[in-house]
Structure formats: C-alpha cells, structure tokens
C-alpha positions in Angstrom: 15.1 -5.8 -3.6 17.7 -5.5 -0.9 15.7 -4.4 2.7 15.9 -1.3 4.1 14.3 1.1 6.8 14.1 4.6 4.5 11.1 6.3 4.0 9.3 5.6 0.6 6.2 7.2 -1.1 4.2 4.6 -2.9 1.0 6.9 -4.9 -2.0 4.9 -5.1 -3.1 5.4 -8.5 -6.4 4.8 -7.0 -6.6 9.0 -7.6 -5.0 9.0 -10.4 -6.6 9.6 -14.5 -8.0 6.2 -15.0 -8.1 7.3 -18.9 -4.5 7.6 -18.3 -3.2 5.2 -16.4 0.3 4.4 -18.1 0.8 8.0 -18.7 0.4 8.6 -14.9 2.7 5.7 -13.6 5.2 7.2 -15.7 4.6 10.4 -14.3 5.0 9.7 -10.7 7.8 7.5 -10.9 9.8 10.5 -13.0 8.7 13.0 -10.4 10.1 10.8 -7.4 7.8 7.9 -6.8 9.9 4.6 -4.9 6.6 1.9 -5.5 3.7 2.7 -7.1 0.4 0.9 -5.4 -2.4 -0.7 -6.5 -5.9 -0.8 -4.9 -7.9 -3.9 -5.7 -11.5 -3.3 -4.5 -14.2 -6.1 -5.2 -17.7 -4.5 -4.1 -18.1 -7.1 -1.7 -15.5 -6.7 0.9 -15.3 -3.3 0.8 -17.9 -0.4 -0.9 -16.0 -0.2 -4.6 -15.2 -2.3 -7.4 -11.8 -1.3 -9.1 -8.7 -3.9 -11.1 -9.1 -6.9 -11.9 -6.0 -9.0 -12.9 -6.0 -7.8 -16.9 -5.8 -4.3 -15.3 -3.0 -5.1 -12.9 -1.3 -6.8 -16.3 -1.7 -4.1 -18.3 -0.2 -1.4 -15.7 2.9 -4.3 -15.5 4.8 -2.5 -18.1 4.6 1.1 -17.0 5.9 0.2 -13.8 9.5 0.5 -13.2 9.9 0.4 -9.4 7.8 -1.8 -7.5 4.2 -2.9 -7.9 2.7 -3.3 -4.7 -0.8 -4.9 -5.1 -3.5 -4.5 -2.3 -6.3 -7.2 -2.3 -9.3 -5.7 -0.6 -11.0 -9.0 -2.2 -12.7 -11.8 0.0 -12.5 -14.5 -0.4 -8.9 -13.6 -1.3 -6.5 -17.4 -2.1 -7.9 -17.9 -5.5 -7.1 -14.9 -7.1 -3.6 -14.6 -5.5 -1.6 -16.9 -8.7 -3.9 -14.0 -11.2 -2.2 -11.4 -9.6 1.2 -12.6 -9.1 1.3 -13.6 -12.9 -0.2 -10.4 -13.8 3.0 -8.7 -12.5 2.4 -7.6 -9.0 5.8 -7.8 -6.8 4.1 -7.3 -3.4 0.6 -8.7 -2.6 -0.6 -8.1 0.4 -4.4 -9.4 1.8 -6.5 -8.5 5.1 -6.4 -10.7 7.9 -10.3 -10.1 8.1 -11.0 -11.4 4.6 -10.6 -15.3 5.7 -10.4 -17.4 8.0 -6.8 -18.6 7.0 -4.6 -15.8 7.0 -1.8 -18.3 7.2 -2.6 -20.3 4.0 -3.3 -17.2 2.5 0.5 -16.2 2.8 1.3 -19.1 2.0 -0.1 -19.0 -1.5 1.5 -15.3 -1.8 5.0 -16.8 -1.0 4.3 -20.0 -3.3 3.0 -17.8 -5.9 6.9 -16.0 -6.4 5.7 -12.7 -4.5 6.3 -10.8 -1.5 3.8 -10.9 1.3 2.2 -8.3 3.3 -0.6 -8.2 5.5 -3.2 -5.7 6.1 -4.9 -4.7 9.2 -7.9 -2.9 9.3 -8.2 0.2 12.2 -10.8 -1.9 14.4 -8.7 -4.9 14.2 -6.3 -5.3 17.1 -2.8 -6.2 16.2 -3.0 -9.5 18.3 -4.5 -11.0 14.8 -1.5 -11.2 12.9 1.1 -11.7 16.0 1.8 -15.4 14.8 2.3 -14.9 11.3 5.1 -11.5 11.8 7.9 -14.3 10.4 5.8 -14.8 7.2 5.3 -11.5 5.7 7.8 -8.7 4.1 5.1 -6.2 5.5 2.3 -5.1 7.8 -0.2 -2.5 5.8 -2.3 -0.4 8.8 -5.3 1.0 7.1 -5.6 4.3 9.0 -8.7 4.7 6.8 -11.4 2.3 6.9 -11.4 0.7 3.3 -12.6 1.3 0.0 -12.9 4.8 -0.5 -9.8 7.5 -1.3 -9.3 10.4 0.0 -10.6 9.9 3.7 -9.6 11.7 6.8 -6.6 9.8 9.0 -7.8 7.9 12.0 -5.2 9.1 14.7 -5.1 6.1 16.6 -3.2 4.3 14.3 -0.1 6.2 15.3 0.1 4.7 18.8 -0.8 1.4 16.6 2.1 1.8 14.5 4.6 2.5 17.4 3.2 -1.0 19.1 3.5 -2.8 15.6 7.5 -1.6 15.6 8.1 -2.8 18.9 6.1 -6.2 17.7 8.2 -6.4 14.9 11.8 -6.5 16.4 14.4 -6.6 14.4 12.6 -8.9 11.7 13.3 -7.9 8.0 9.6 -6.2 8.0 8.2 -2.5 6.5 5.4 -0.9 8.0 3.0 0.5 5.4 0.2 3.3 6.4 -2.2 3.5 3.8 -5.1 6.0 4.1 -5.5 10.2 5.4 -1.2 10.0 4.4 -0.2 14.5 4.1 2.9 16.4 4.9 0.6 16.9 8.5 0.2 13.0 9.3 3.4 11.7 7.5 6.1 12.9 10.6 3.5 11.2 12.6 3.5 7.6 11.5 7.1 8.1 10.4 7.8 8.7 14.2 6.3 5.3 15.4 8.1 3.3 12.9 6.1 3.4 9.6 8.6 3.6 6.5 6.1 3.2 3.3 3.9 5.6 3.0 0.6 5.4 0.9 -0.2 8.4 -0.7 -3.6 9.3 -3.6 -5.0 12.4 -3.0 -2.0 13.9 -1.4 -0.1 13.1 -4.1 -2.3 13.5 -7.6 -3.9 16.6 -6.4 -3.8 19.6 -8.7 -1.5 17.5 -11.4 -2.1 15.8 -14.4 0.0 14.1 -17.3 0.1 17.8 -18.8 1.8 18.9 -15.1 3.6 16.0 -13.6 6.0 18.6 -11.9 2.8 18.8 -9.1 3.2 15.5 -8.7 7.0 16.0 -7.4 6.3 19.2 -5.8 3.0 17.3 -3.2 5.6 14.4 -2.7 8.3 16.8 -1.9 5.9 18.1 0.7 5.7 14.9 2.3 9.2 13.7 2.7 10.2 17.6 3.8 7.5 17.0 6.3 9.3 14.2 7.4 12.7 15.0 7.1 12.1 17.6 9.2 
C-alpha cells in the first residue's frame, strides 16, 4: 500500500453488531470505510476482554481494505506471529505494555506486517522518540483504553501537532483513536493526524438493515474536515 498523507476513516468495529460481524465490515466498507480497525482487549492491560486471533481470522475475509489490528494485550511479543497469520495488515502495540518496545517492533516487522505504536494520553511522547524509523505509525489514544465511546481528551491535539513536527518527513501516519466526531476530527486533522478511529461516531443509529447511516455519520466527519 503506496504512503500517503489523506485523511482516512478506519470504524472500530468495537461498536459494531458483534452477532454481525461480517455483515458489518461489509457494510462500512460499501458505505466509504478506507481501513477497518480492530480492538484487541485482554482484561488485564486494559478493563475488557474482546478478539482473540480465531476472531481476527475469521473477520480476514470480510475485509477488503486494510485490517489494522490494535494490541491492548501485555505482555504483547508472543501473540504478535497469531495475529499476523490470522490476517492483520497493521499491528500496532503500546509502548507501556513492555519493557522492549524495540523488540516488540521488531517481531511486528519479522512477522510480514506493518508496525505502529500506541501512546497512551499520560505517556509523553519522549517514549517512542528512538523508535520513529521503525514504525509505519504512531496511534495517540485520546481516550484512556478499553472502553468505546469515551469523551476526547483535548490535550492530545497539542500532542498530535508535537508528534508531526517529531515525525519530519518520515514515511509515518498519525492515528487518533478515541472521542473521534465531526466536532474533534478538524481538530486532530489540523495538527497532523491523517487516520482517524471512529465506533460510536460511526455505527450510531445504523445497522446491517441501514448501512446508508453508516455513510451518512462518516460523511459528517470528512465534511467536518474538509471544511
């Protein structure tokens, strides 16, 4: 997948029918969806227990964009070949969730993927300064983890506009995952983000039976940010 700066919608199907999860991939991706994300919560790390790799595996064929995989696990390395082989594209893991960020990577990149990194909102961006030339993105949780549907911490706007200015020109996308609406979108857009989680924002009101919702809340947010 060739690199570039627009602005894509990745809907967490974190919020979507979890009786329905091919159904709803399909959905979001017909209505407009450019990845479609996947939370992976382990009751331990964070306060939820979600996908294991079966689950990611079975989603695999319903996806025709991008799968972007989101470890909230710890410890994270020796689950990374699961999810790789169950079909993830992206995988991304918290710096907090080990001591080894750097291995961790590592493993993502050996395993075939592309790696991201995820930074929580307490954690300052000084963590993950000497591993920028390793990833294909930074995630910045303007939520704290493990929960949809949470209100957007605003100081991860200033954070995002730092991270751009960290970043360069390296080959790197800025994910903001957490409190993403037509409100905060412009915002985060502004400082630099260009991938933009979205659950709530974008599953609410819709269903299989009205996917045209789906289109019409995602259509709010890139409005919102076209201006």
């Amino acid at each position: 997948m060739p690199f570039d700066r627009s602005v894509k919608i990745a809907p967490s199907i974190l919020s979507a029918d979890f009786a329905n999860f091919g159904a709803e991939i399909r959905a979001v991706e017909e209505q407009g969806a450019d990845w479609v994300h996947v939370d992976v919560m382990d009751g331990h790390f964070v306060p939820n227990l979600t996908f294991g790799p079966p689950a990611v595996k079975a989603f695999r064929p319903h996806v025709k964009t991008f799968m972007d995989v989101h470890l909230m696990i710890a410890p994270v390395d020796q689950y990374i070949e699961a999810y790789a082989e169950a079909g993830a594209d992206m995988i991304s893991a918290h710096v907090e969730a080990g001591p080894h960020i750097h291995r961790t990577l590592q493993a993502i990149r050996g395993a075939a993927c592309k790696a991201g990194v995820c930074v929580n909102p307490g954690t300052p961006l000084e963590a993950i300064e000497y591993v920028l030339d390793m990833v294909d993105m930074v995630v910045l949780m303007t939520v704290n983890p493990g929960f949809g549907g949470q209100k957007f911490i605003t100081s991860g706007i200033e954070k995002t506009r730092r991270l751009r200015q960290m970043i360069g020109d390296r080959e790197v996308h800025i994910q903001i995952d957490g409190g993403v609406t037509p409100e905060t979108a412009p915002l985060v857009v502004e400082a630099g983000a260009d991938v933009l989680v979205a659950g709530s924002a974008v599953f609410k009101g819709g269903s299989v039976e009205k996917p045209e919702v789906y289109g019409q809340n995602m259509k709010a947010i890139r409005a919102a940010v076209d201006g």
